[in-house]
C-alpha positions as CSV (number, residue, x, y, z in Angstrom):
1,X,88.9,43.6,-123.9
2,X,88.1,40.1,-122.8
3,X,84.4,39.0,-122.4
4,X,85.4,38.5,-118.9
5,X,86.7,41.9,-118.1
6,X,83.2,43.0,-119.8
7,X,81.9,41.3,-117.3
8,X,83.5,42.2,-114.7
9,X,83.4,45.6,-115.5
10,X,79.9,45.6,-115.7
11,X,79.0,43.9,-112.3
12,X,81.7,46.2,-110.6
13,X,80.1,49.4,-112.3
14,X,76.6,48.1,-111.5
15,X,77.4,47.8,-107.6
16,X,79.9,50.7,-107.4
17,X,77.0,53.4,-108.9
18,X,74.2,52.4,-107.1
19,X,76.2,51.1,-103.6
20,X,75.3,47.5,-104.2
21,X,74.9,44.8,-101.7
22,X,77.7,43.0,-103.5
23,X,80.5,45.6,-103.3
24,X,79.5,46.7,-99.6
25,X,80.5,43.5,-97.8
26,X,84.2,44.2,-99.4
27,X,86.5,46.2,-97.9
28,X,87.9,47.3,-101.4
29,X,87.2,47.0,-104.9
30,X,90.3,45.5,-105.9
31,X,89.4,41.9,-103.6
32,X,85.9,42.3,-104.7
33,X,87.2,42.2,-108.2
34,X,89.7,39.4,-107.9
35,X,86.8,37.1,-106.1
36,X,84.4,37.8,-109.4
37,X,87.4,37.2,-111.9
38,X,88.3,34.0,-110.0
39,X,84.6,32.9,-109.4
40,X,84.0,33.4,-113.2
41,X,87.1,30.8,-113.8
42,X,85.6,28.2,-111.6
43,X,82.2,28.1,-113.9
44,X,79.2,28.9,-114.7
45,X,77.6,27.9,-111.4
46,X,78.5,31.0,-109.8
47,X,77.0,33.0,-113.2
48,X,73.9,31.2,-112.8
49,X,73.6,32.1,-109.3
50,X,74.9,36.2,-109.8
51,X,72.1,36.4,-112.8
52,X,69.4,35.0,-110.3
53,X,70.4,37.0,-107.6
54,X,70.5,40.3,-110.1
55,X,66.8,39.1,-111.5
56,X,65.7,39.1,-108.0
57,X,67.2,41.9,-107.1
58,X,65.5,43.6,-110.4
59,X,62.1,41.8,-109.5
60,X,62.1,43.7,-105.7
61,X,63.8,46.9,-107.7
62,X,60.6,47.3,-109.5
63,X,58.4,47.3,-106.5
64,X,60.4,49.9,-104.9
65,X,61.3,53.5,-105.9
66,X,64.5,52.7,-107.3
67,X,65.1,55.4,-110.2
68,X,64.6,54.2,-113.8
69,X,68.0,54.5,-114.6
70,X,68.7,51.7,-112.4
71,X,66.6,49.4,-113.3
72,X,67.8,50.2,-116.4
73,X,71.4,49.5,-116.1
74,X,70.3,46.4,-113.8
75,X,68.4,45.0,-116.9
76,X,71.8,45.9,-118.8
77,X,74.0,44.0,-116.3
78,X,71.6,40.9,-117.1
79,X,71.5,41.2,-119.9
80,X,75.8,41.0,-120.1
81,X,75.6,38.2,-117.9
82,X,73.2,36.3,-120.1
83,X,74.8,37.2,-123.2
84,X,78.6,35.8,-121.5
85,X,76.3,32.7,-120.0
86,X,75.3,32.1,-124.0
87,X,78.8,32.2,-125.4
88,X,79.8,30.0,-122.4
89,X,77.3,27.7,-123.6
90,X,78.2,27.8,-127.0
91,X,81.2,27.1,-126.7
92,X,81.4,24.4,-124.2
93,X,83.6,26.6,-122.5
């Protein structure tokens, strides 16, 4: 599996479990996937803005009663998208 289908995967299971803001402006999943696959190939502007926008969104989770497990699996999802932002980085890719 390719680190971008991890990623993918992740954001898509993130906002399809707890009906994220993300997924509900799409009309299906399969568009919502093809716009995070292509905005992954156009850099890592767009990651930097998703991970702020997840941060946030972890920072207003916290003050809320979201359940544990999401916060959970939010810190998980940033925690992918930092990790893929790293090799990125790394790599000069």
């Amino acid at each position: 599996m390719s680190k971008k289908t991890i990623v993918l995967n992740s954001i898509l299971n993130y906002e399809t479990n707890f009906k994220g803001y993300l997924l509900r402006v799409y009309d299906n999943k399969e568009e919502f996937k093809k716009d995070i696959i292509s905005s992954l190939n156009e850099g890592e502007k767009f990651l930097t803005d998703v991970i702020s926008y997840y941060k946030n969104d972890l920072i207003s989770r916290n003050n809320t009663n979201s359940t544990i497990e999401q916060r959970k699996c939010l810190n998980d999802l940033i925690l992918t998208l930092e990790g893929y932002q790293c090799y990125l980085n790394k790599y000069n890719i």
